[in-house]
C-alpha positions as CSV (number, residue, x, y, z in Angstrom):
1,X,90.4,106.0,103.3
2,X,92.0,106.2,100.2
3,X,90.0,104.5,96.6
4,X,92.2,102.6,94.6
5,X,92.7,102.3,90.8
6,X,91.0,100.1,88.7
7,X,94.3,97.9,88.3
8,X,95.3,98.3,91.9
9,X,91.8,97.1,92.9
10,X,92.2,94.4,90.1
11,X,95.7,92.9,91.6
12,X,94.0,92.9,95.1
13,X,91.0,90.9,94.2
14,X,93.1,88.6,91.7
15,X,96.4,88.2,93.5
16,X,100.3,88.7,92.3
17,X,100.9,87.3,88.8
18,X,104.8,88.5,89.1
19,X,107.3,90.3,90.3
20,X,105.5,93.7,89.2
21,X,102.5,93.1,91.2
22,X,104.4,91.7,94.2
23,X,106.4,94.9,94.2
24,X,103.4,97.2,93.6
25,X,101.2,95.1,96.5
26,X,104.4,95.8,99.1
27,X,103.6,99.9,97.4
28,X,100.3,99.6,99.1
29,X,100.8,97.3,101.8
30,X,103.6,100.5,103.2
31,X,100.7,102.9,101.9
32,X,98.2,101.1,104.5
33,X,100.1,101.1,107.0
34,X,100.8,104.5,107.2
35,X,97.4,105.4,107.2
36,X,96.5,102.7,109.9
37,X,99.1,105.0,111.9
38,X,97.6,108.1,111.0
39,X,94.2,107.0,112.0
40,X,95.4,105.7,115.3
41,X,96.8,108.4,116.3
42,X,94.1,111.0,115.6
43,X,91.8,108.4,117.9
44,X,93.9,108.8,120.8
45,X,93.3,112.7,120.7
């Protein structure tokens, strides 16, 4: 999986403070899901 930065890591543990973190936490929430994807399909072959 992918590490995070020190303020991405920071806005995960602490939670959204405004609309900057809520757009940057929908950033990674799209980021995770792709790689769920990816992951899933390289199990299936």
């Amino acid at each position: 999986m992918k590490s995070h930065s020190p303020a991405d890591a920071k806005l995960l543990m602490g939670g959204v403070k405004g609309l900057k973190d809520a757009w940057r936490l929908g950033v990674l929430h799209v980021q995770y899901e792709r790689l769920k994807k990816i992951q899933e399909e390289q199990k299936q072959q």
